[in-house]
PDB file of the backbone (N, CA, C, O) and the ligand in Angstrom, with CONECT records:
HET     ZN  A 101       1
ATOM      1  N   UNK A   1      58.410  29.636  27.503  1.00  0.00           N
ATOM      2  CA  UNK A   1      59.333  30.765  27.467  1.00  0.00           C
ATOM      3  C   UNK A   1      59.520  31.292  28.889  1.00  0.00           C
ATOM      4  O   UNK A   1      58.549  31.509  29.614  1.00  0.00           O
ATOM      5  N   UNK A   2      60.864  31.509  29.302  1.00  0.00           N
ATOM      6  CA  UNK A   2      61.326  32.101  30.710  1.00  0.00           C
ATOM      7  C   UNK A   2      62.222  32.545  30.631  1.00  0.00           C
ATOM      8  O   UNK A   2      63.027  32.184  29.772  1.00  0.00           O
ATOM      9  N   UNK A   3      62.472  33.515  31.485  1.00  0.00           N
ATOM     10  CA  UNK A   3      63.535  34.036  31.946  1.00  0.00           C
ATOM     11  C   UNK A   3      63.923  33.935  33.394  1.00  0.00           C
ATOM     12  O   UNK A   3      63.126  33.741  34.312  1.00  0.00           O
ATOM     13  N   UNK A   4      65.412  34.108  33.529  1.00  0.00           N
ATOM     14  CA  UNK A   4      65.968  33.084  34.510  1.00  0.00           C
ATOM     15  C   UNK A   4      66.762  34.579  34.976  1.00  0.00           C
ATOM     16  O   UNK A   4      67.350  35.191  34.085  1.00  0.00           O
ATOM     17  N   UNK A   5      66.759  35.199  36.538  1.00  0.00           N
ATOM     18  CA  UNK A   5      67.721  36.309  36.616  1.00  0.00           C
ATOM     19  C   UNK A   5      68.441  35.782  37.670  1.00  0.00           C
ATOM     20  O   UNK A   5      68.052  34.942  38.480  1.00  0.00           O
ATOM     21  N   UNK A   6      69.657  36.403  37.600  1.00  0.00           N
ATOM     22  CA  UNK A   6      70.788  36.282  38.378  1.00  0.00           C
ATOM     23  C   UNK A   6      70.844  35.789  39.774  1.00  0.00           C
ATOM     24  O   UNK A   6      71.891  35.293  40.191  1.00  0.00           O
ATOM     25  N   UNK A   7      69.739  35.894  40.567  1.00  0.00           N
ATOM     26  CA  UNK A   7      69.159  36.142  41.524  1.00  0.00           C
ATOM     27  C   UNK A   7      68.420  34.369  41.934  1.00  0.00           C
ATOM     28  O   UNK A   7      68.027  33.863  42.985  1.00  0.00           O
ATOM     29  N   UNK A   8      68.503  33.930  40.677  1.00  0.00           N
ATOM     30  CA  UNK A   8      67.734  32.490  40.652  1.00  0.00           C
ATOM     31  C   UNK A   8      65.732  32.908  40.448  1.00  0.00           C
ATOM     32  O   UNK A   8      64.862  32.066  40.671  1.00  0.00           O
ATOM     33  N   UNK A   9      65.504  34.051  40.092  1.00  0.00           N
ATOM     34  CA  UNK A   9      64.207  34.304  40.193  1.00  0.00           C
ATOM     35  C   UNK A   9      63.960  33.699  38.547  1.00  0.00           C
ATOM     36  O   UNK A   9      64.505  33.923  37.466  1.00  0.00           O
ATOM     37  N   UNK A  10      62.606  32.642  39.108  1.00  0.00           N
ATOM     38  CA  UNK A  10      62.409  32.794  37.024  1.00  0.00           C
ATOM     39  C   UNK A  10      60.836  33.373  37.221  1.00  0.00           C
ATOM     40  O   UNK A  10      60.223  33.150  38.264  1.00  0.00           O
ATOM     41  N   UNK A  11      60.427  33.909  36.444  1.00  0.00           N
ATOM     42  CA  UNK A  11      59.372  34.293  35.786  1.00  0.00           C
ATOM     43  C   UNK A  11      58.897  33.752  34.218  1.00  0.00           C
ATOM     44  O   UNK A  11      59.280  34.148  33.117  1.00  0.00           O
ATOM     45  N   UNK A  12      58.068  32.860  34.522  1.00  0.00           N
ATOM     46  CA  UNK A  12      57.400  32.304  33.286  1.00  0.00           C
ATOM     47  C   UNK A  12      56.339  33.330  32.668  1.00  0.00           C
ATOM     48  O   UNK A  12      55.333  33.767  33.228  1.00  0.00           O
ATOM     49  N   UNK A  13      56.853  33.641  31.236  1.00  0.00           N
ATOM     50  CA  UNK A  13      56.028  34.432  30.541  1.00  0.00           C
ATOM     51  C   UNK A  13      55.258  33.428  29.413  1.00  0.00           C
ATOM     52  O   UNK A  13      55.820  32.930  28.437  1.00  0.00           O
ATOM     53  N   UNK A  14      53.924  33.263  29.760  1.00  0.00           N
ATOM     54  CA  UNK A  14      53.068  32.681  28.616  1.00  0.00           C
ATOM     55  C   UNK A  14      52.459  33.877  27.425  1.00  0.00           C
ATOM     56  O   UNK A  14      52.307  33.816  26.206  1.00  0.00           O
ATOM     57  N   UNK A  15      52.236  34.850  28.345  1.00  0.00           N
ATOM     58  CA  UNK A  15      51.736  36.356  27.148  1.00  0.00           C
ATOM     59  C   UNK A  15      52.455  36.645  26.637  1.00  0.00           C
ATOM     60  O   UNK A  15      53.597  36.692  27.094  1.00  0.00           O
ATOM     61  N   UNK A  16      52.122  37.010  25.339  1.00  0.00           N
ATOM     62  CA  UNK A  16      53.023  37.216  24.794  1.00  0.00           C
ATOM     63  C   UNK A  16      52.166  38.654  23.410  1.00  0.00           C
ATOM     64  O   UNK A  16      50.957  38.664  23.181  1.00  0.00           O
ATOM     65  N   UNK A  17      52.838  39.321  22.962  1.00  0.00           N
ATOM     66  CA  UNK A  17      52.060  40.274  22.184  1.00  0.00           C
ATOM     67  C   UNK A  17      51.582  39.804  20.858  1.00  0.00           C
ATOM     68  O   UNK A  17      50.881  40.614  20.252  1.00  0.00           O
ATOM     69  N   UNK A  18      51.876  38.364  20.130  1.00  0.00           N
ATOM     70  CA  UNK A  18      51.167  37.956  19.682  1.00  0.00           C
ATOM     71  C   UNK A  18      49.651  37.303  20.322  1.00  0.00           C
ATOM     72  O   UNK A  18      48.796  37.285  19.435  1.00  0.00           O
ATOM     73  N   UNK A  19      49.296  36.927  21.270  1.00  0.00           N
ATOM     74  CA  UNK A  19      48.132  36.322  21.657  1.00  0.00           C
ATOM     75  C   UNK A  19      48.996  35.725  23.202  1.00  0.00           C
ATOM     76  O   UNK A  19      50.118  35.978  23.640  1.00  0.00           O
ATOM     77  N   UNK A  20      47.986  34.934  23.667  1.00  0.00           N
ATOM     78  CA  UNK A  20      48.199  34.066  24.797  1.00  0.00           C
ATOM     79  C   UNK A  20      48.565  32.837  24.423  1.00  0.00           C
ATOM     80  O   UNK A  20      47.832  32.474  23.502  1.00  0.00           O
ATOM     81  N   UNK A  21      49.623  31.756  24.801  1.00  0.00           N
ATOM     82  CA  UNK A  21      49.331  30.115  24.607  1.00  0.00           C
ATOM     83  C   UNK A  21      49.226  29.250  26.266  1.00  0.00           C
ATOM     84  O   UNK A  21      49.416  29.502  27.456  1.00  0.00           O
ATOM     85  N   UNK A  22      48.869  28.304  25.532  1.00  0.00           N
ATOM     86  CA  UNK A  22      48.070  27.688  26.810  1.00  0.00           C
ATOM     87  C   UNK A  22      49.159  27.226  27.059  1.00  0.00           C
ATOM     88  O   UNK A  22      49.892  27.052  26.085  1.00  0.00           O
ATOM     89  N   UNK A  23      49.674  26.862  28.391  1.00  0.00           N
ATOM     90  CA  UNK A  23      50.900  26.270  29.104  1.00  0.00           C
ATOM     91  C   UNK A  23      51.448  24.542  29.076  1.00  0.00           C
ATOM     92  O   UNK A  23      52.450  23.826  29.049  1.00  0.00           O
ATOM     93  N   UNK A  24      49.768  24.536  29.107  1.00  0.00           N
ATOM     94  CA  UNK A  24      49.651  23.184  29.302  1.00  0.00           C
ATOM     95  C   UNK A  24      49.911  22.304  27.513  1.00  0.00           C
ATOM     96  O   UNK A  24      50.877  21.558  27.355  1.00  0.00           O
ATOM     97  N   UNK A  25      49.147  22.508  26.641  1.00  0.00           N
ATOM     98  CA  UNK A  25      48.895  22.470  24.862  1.00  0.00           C
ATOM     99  C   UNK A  25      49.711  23.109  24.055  1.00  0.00           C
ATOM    100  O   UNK A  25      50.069  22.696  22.952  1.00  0.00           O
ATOM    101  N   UNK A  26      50.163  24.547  24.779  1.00  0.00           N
ATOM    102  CA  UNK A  26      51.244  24.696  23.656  1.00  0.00           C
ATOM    103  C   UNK A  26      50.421  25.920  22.935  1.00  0.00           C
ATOM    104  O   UNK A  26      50.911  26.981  22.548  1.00  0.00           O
ATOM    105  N   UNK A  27      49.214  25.560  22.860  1.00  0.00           N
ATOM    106  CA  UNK A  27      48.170  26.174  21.589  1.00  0.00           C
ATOM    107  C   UNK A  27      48.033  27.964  21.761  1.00  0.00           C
ATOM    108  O   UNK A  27      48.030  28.732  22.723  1.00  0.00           O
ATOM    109  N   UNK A  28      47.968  28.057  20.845  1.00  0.00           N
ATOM    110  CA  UNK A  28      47.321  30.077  21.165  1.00  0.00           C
ATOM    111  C   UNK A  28      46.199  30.218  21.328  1.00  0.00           C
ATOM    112  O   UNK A  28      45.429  30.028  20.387  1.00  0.00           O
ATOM    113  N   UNK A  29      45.698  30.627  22.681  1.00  0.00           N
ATOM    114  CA  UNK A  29      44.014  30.573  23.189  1.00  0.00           C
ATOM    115  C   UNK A  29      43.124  31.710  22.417  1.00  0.00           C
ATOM    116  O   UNK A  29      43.189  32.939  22.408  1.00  0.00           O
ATOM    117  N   UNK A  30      42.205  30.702  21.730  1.00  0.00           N
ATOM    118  CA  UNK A  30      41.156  31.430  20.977  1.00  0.00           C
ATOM    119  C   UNK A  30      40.051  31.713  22.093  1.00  0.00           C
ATOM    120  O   UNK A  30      39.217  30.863  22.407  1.00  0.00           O
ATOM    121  N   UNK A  31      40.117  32.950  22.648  1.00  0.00           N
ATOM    122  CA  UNK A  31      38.545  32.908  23.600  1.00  0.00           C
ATOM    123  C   UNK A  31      38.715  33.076  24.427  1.00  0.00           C
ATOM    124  O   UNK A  31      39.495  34.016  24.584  1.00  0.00           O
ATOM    125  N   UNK A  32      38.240  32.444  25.608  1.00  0.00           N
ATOM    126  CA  UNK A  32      38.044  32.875  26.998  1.00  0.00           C
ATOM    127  C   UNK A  32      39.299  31.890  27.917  1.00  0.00           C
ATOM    128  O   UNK A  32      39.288  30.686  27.658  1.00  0.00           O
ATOM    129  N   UNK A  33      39.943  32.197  28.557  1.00  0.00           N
ATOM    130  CA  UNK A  33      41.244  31.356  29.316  1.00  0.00           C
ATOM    131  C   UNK A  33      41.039  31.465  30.714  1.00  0.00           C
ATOM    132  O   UNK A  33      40.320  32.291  31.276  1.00  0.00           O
ATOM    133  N   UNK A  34      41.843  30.414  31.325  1.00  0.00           N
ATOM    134  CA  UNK A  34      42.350  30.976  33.005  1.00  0.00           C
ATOM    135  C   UNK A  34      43.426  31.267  33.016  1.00  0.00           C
ATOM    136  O   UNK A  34      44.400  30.675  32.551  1.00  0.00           O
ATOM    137  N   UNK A  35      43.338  32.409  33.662  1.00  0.00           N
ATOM    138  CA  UNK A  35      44.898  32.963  33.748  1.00  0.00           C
ATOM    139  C   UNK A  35      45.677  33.239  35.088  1.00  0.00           C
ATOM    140  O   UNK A  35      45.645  34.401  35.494  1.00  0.00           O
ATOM    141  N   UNK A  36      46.405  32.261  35.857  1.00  0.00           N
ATOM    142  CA  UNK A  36      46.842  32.228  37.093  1.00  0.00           C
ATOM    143  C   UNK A  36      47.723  33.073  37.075  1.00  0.00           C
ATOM    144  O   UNK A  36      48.238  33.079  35.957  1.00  0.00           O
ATOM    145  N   UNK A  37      48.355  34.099  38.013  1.00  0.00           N
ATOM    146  CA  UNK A  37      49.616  34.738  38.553  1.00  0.00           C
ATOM    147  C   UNK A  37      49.577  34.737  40.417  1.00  0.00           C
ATOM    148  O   UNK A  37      48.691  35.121  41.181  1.00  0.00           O
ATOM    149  N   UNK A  38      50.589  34.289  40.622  1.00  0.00           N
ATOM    150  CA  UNK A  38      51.038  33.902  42.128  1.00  0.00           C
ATOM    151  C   UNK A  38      52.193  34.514  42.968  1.00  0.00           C
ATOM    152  O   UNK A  38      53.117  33.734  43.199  1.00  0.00           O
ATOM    153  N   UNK A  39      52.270  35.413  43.323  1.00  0.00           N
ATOM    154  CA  UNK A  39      53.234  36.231  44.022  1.00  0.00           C
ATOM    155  C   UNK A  39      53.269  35.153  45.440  1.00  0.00           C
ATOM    156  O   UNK A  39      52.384  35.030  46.287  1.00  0.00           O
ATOM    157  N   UNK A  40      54.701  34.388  45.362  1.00  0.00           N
ATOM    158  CA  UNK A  40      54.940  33.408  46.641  1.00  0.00           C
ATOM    159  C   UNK A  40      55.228  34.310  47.581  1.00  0.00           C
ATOM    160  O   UNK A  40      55.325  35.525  47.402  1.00  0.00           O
ATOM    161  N   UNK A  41      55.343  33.825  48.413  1.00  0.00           N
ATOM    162  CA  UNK A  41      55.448  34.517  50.194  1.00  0.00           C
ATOM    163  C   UNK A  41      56.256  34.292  51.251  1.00  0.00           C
ATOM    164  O   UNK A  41      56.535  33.093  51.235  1.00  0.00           O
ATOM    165  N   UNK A  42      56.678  34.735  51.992  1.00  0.00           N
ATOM    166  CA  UNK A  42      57.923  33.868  52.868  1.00  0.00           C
ATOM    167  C   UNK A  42      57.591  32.701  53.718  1.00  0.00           C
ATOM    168  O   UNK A  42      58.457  32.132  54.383  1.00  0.00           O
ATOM    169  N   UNK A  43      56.047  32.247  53.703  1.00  0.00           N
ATOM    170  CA  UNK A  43      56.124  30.950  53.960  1.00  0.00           C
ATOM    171  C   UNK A  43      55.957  29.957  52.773  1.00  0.00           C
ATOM    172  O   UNK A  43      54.898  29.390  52.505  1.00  0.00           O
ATOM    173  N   UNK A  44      56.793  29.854  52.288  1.00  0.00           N
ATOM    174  CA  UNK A  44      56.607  29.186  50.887  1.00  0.00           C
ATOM    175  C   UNK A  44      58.016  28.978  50.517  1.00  0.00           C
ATOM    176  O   UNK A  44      58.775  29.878  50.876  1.00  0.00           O
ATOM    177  N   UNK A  45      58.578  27.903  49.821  1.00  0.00           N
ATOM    178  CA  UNK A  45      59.915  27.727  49.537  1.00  0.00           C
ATOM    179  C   UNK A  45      60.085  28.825  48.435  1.00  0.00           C
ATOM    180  O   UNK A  45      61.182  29.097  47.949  1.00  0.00           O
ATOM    181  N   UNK A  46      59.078  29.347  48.130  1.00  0.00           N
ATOM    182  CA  UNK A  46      59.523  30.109  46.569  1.00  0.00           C
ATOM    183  C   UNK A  46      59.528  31.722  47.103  1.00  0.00           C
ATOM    184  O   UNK A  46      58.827  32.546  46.515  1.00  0.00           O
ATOM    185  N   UNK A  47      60.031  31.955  47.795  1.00  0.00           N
ATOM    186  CA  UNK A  47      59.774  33.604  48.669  1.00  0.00           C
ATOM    187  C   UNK A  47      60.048  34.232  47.440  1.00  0.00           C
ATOM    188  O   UNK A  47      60.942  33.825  46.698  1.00  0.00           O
ATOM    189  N   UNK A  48      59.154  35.440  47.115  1.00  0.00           N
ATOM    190  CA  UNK A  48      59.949  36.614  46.284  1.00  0.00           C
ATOM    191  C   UNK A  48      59.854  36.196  44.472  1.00  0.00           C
ATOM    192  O   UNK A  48      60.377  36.969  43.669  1.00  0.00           O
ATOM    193  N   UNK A  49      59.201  35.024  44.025  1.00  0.00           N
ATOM    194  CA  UNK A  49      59.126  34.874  43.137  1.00  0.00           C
ATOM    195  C   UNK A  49      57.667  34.796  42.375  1.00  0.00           C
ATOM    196  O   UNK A  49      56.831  34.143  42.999  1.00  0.00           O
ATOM    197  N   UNK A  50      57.299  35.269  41.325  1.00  0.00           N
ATOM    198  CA  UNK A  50      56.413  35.541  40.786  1.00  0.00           C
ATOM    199  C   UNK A  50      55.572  34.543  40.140  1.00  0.00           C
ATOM    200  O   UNK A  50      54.866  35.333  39.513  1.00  0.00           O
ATOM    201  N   UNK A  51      55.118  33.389  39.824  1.00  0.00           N
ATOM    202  CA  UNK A  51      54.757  32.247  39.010  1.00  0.00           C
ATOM    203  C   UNK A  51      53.131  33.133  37.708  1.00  0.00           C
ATOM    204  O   UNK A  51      52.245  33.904  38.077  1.00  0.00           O
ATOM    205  N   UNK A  52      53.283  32.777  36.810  1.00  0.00           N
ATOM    206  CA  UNK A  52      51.962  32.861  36.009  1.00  0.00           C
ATOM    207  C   UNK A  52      51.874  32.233  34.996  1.00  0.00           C
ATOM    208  O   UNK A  52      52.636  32.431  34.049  1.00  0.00           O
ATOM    209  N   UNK A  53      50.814  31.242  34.985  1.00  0.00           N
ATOM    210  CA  UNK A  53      50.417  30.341  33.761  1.00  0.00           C
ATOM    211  C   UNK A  53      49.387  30.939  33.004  1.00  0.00           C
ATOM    212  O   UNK A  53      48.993  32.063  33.313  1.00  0.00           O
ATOM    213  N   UNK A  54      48.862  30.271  31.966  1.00  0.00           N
ATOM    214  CA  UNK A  54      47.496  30.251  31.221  1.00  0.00           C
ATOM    215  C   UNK A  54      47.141  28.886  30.629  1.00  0.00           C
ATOM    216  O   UNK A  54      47.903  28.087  30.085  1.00  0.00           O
ATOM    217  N   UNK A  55      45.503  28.758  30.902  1.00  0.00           N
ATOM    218  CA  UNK A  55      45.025  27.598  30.504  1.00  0.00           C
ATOM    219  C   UNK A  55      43.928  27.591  29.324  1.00  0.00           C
ATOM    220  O   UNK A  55      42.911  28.215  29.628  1.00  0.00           O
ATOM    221  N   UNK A  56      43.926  27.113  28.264  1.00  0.00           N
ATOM    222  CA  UNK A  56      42.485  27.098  27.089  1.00  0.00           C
ATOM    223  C   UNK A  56      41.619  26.495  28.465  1.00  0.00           C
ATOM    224  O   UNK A  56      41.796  26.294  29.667  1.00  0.00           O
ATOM    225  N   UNK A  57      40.551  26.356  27.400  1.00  0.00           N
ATOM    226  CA  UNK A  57      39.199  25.817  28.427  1.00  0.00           C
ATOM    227  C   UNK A  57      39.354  25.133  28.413  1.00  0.00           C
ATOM    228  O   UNK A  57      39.110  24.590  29.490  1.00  0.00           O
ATOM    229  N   UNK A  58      39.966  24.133  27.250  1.00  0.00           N
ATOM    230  CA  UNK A  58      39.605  22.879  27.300  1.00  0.00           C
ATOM    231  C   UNK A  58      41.077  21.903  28.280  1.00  0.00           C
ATOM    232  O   UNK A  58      41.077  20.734  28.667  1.00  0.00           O
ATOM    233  N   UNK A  59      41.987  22.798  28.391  1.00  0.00           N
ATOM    234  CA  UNK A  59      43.096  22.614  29.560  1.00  0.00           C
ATOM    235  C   UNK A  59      42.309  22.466  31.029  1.00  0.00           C
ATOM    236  O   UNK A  59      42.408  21.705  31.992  1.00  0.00           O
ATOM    237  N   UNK A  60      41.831  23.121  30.826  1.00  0.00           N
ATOM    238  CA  UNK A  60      40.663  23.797  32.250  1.00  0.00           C
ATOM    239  C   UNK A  60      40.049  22.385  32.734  1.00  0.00           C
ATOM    240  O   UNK A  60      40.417  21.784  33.744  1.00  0.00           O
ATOM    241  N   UNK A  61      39.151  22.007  31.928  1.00  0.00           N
ATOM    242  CA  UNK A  61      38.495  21.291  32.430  1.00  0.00           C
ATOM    243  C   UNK A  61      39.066  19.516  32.544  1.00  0.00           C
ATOM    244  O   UNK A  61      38.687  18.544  33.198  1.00  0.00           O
ATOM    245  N   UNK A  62      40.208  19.770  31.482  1.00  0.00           N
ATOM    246  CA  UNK A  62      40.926  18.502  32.105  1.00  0.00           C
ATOM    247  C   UNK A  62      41.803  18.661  33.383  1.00  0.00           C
ATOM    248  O   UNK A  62      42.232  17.662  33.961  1.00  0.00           O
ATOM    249  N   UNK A  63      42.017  19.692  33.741  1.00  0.00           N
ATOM    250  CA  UNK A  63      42.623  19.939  35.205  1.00  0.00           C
ATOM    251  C   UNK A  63      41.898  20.066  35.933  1.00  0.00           C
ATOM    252  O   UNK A  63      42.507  20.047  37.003  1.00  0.00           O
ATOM    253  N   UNK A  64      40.192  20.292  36.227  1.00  0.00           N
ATOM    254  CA  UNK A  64      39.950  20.422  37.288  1.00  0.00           C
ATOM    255  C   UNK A  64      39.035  19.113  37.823  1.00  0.00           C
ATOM    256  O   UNK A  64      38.491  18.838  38.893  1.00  0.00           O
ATOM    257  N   UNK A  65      39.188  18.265  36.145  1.00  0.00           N
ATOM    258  CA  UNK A  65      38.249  16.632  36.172  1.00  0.00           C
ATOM    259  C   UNK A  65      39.040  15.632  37.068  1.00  0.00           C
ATOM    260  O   UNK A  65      38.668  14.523  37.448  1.00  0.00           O
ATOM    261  N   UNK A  66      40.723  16.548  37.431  1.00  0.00           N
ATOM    262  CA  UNK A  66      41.375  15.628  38.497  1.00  0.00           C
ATOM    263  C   UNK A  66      41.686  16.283  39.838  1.00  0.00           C
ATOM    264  O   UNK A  66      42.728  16.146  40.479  1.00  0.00           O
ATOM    265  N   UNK A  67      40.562  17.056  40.181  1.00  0.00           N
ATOM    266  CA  UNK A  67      40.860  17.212  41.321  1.00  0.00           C
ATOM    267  C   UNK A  67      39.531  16.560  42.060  1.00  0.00           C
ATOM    268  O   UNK A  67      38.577  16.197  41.372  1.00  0.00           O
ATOM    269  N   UNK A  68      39.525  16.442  43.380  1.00  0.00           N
ATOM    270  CA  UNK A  68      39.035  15.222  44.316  1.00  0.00           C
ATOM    271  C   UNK A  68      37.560  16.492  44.639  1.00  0.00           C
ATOM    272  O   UNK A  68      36.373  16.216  44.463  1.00  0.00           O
ATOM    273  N   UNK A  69      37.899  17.332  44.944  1.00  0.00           N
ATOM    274  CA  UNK A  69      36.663  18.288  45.247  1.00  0.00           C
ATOM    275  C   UNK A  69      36.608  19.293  43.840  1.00  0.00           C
ATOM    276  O   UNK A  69      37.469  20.115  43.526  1.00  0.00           O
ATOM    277  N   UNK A  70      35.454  19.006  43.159  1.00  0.00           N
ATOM    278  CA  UNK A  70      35.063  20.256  42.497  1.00  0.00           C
ATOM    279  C   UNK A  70      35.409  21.741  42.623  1.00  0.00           C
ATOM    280  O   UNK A  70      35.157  22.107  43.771  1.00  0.00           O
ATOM    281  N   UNK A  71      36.022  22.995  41.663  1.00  0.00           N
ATOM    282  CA  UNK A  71      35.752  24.082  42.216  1.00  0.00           C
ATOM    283  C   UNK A  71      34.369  24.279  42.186  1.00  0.00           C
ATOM    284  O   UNK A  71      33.580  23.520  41.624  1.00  0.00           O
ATOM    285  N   UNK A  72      33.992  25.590  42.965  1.00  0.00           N
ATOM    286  CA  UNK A  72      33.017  26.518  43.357  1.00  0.00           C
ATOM    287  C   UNK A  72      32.267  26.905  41.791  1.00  0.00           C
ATOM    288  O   UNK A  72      32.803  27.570  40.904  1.00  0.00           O
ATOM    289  N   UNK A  73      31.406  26.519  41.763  1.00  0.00           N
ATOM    290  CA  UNK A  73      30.427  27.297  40.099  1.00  0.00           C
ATOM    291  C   UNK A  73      29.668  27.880  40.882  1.00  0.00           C
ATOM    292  O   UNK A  73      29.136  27.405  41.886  1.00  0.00           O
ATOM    293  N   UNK A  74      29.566  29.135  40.381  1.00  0.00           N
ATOM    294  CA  UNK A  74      28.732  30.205  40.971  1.00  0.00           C
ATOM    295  C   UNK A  74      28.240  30.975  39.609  1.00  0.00           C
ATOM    296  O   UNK A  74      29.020  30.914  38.658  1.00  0.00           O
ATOM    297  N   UNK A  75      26.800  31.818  39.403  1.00  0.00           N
ATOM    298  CA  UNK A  75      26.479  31.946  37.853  1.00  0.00           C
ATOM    299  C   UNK A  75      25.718  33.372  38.340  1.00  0.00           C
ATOM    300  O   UNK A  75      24.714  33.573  39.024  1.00  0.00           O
ATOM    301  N   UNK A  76      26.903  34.477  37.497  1.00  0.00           N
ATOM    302  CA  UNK A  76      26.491  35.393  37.343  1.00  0.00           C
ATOM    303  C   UNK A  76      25.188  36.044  37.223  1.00  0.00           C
ATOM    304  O   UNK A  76      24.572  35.558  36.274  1.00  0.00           O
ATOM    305  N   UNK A  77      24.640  36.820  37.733  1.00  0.00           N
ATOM    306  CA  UNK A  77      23.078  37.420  37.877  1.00  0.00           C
ATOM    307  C   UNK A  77      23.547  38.789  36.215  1.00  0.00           C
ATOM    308  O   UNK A  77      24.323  39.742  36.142  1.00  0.00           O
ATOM    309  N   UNK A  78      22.728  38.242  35.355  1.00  0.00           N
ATOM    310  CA  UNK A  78      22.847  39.476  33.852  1.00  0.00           C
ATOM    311  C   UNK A  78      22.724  40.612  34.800  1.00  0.00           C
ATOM    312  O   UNK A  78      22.468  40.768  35.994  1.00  0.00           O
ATOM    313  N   UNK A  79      23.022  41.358  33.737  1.00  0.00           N
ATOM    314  CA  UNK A  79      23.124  42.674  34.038  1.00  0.00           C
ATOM    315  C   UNK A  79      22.647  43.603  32.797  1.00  0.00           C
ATOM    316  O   UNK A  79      23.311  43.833  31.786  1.00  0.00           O
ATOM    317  N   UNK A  80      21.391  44.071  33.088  1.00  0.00           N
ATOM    318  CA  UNK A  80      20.550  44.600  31.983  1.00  0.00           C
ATOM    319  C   UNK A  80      20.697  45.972  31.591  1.00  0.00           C
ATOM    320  O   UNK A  80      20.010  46.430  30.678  1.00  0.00           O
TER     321      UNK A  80
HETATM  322 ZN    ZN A 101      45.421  24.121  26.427  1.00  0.00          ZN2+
END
């Protein structure tokens, strides 16, 4: 789902007030998601435009099983 303004700006809306769906699956995320939003910049072909996806987990981890360097896992210290 998008909207497209006059301007050529689109903004991809995955939220939605029924739930979230994953971008990638289609699916409505039960649980915990990644949720990207990207405000481009004027060094960037996309100046002035807004981008935001959402990913299930299980989107997650097939996107990050193709990247060449691992992200960063870092593990929260509880909080009692
Ligand atoms: Zn998914």
């Amino acid at each position: 789902m998008h909207e497209t303004y006059g301007n050529g700006v689109v903004i991809m809306k995955s939220i939605q007030m029924t739930g979230v769906v994953c971008n990638q699956c289609n699916k409505e995320i039960i649980g915990d998601y990644l949720r990207v939003k990207k405000e481009w910049g004027y060094f960037s072909d996309k100046d002035t435009q807004i981008h935001e996806f959402a990913l299930c987990e299980k989107c997650y981890d097939m996107l990050v099983s193709t990247f060449i360097t691992a992200p960063v896992v870092e593990f929260k210290k509880e909080v009692i």
